[in-house]
C-alpha positions in Angstrom: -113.8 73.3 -21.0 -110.4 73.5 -19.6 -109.2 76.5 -16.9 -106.2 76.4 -18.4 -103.8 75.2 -21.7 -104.0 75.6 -25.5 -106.0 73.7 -28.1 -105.0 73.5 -31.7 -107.5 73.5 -34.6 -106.6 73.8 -38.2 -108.9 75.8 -41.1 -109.0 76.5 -44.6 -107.1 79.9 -45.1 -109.4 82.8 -45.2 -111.9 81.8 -42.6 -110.3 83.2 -39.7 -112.8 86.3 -39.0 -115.2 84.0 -39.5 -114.1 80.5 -37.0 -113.2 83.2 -34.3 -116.6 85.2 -34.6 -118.6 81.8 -34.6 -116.0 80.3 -31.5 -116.5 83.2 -29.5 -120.0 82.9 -29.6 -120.0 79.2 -28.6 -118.4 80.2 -25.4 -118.7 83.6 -24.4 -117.7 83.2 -20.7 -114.7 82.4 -21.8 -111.7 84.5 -22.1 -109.4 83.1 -24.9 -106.3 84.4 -26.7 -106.2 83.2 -30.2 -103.3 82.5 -31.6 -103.2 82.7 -35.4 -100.1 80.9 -38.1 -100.0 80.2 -41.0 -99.1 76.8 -42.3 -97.4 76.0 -45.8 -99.1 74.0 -48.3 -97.8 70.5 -48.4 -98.3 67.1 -49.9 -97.9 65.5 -47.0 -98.3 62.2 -48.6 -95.0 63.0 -49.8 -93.2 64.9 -47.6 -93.1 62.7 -44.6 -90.8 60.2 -47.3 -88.4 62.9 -46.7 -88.0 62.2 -43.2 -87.6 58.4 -43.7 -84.3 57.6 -42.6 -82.3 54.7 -43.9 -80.6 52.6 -41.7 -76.6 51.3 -41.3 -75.6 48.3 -39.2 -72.4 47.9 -38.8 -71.2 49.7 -42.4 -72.0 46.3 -44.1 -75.9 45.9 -44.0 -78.2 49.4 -45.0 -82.0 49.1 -45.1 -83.7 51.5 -47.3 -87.5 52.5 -48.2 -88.4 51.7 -51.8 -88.2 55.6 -53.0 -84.1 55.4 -52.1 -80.9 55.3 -54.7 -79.4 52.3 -53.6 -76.5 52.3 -51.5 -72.9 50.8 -52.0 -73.0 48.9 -48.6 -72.1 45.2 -49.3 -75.7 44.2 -48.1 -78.5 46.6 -49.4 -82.4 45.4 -48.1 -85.6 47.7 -49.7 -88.1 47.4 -47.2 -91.9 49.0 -48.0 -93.2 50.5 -44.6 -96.4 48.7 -44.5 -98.6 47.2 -42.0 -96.1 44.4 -41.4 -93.8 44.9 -38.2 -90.0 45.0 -39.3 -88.9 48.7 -41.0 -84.8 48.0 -39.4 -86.0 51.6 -37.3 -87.4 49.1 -33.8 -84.0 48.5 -31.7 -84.8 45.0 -31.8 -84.5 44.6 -35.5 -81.6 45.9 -35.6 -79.6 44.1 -33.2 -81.1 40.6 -35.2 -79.8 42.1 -38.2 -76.7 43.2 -36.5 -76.1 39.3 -34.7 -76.8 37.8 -38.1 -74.1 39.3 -40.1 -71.9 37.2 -37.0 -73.9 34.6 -37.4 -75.2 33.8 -41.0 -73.5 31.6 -43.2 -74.3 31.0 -46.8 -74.5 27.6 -46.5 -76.8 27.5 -43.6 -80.8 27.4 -43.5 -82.5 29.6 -42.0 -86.2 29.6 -40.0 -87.8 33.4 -39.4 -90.8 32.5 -36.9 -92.6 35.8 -37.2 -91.7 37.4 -39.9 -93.4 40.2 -40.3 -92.5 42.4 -43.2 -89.4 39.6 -44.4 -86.5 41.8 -43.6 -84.6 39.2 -41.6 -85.3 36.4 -44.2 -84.3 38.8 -46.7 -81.5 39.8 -44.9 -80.7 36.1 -44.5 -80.9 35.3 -48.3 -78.4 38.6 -49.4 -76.0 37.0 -47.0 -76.0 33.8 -49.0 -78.8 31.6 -47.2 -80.5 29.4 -50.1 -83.2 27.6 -48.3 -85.2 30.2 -45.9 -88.5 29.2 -44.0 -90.5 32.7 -43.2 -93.9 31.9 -40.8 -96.3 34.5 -39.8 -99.3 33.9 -37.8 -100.7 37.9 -39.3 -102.2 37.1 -42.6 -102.2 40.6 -43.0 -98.4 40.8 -43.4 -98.4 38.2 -46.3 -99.0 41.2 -49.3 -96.3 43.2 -47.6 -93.8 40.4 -47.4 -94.1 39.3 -50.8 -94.1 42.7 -52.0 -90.2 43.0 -50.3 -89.4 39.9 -51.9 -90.0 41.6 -55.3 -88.1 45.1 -54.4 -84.9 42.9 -53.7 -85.3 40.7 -56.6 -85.5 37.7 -54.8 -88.1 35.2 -56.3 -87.0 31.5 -54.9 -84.8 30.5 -52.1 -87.6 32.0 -49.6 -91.0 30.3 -48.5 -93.6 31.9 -46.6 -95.8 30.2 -44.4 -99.1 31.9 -42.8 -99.7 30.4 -39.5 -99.3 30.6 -35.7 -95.3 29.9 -34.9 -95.6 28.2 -31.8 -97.7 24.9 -34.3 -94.3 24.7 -36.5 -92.7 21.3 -36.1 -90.0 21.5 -38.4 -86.7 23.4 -36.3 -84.0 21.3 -38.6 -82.6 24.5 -39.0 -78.8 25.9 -38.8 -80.1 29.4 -37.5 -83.5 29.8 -35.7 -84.4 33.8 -36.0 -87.4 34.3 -33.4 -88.1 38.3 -32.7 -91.1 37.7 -31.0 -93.1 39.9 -27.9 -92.2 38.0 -24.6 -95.1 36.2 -23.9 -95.0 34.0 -27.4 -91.3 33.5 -26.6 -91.7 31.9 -23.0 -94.2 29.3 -25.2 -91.8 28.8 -28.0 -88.8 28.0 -26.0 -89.5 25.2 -24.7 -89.9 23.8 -28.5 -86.6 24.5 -29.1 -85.2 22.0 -27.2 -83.8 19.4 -30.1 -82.6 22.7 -32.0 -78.9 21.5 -33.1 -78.2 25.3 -34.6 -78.1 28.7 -33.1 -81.0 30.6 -31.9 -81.6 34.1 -32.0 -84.1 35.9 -29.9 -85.2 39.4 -29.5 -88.4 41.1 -29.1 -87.2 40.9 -24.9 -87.0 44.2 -22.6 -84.3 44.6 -20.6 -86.7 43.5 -17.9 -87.5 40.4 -19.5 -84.2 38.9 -18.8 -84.0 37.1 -15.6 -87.3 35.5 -16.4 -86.3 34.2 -20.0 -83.0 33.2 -18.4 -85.2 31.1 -15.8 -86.7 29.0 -18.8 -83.7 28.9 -20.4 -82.4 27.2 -17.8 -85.1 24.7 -17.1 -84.8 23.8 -20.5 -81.1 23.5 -20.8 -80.2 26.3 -23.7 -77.0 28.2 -22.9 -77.2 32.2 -23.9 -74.1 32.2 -25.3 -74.9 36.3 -25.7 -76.4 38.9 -24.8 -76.5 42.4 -26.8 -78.5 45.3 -25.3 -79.7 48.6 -27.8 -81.6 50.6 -25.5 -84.2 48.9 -23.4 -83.7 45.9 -25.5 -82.1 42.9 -25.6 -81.4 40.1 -27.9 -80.1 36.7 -26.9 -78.0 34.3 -28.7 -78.8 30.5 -27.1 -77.3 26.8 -27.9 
């Protein structure tokens, strides 16, 4: 047992005679103070919806979670917080979304390598984007994505592909979106090189910089820009 500091344990009401009788005698050399509150019945499963912030890039693009009135924001994505990675809330979502409403063109295509939960695809195909290729290597993400699809309303225009991103040969793309971890980036790079559109790239630290701008250079991309949200960076290369 600890000398010192505070553990918190949570009973059924009534039983407090009762869980400090039967403590006590568990360990007597002990001296504890016991701190008793009261906590309000909730349904949790619902509460914490409550606390589940929409997001607003720019005053153009809001992201909201399935149980939200939609919004009058010229772009409006429902995303369902599911296993999938890609809610808007992760800094480096955001500044993708934020580069892409720059960037995206409706009569561009568009390739999402790691898609996740679909937001940037989806994000992609309310900007006007007809023709969207979305690989994930997670086939756990697949139920979630599809899912999204169907809260926006979106039932062609986007393909999903389950498989490992850095095996895609087709980059004959106007707009590569990669928002990757570092490690599956420094691989992927160096597949970009015949890339004739933009890339995006986020998923980087702040730290990661100077050695993604090493293979950068080796291979001959040009960041065209940076844009920093917190520890995080995203890069825009041709």
């Amino acid at each position: 047992f600890f000398q010192e500091g505070m553990s918190k344990m949570y009973f059924k009401g009534g039983m407090k005679n009762q869980m400090e009788i039967r403590l006590n005698n568990l360990i007597p050399d002990q001296a504890i103070k016991w701190i008793w509150e009261t906590q309000v019945q909730e349904n949790w499963h619902l509460s914490w919806m409550d606390h589940f912030k929409s997001i607003v890039i720019e005053d153009k693009l809001v992201i909201l979670p399935p149980w939200k009135e939609n919004s009058h924001a010229k772009i409006t994505i429902k995303i369902k917080p599911g296993m999938a990675f890609g809610t808007g809330h992760h800094e480096t979502t955001w500044l993708m979304l934020q580069k892409m409403l720059f960037y995206v063109k409706p009569d561009m295509t568009v390739l999402d390598l790691g898609t996740g939960s679909g937001i940037l695809s989806i994000a992609a195909w309310k900007m006007g984007v007809s023709k969207i290729d979305s690989v994930e290597n997670d086939s756990n993400c697949e139920d979630n994505f599809i899912e999204n699809l169907e809260l926006n309303n979106i039932s062609n225009g986007i393909l999903f592909y389950h498989g490992d991103v850095l095996n895609w040969d087709n980059m004959n793309h106007d707009i590569i979106l990669a928002n990757i971890n570092r490690d599956v980036l420094q691989k992927l790079i160096p597949k970009l090189i015949n890339v004739k559109g933009k890339i995006l790239l986020s998923g980087l630290l702040l730290s990661d910089y100077d050695k993604i701008k090493n293979i950068c250079e080796k291979h001959e991309f040009k960041i065209e820009e940076q844009s920093i949200k917190g520890d995080w960076l995203c890069l825009i290369l041709t």
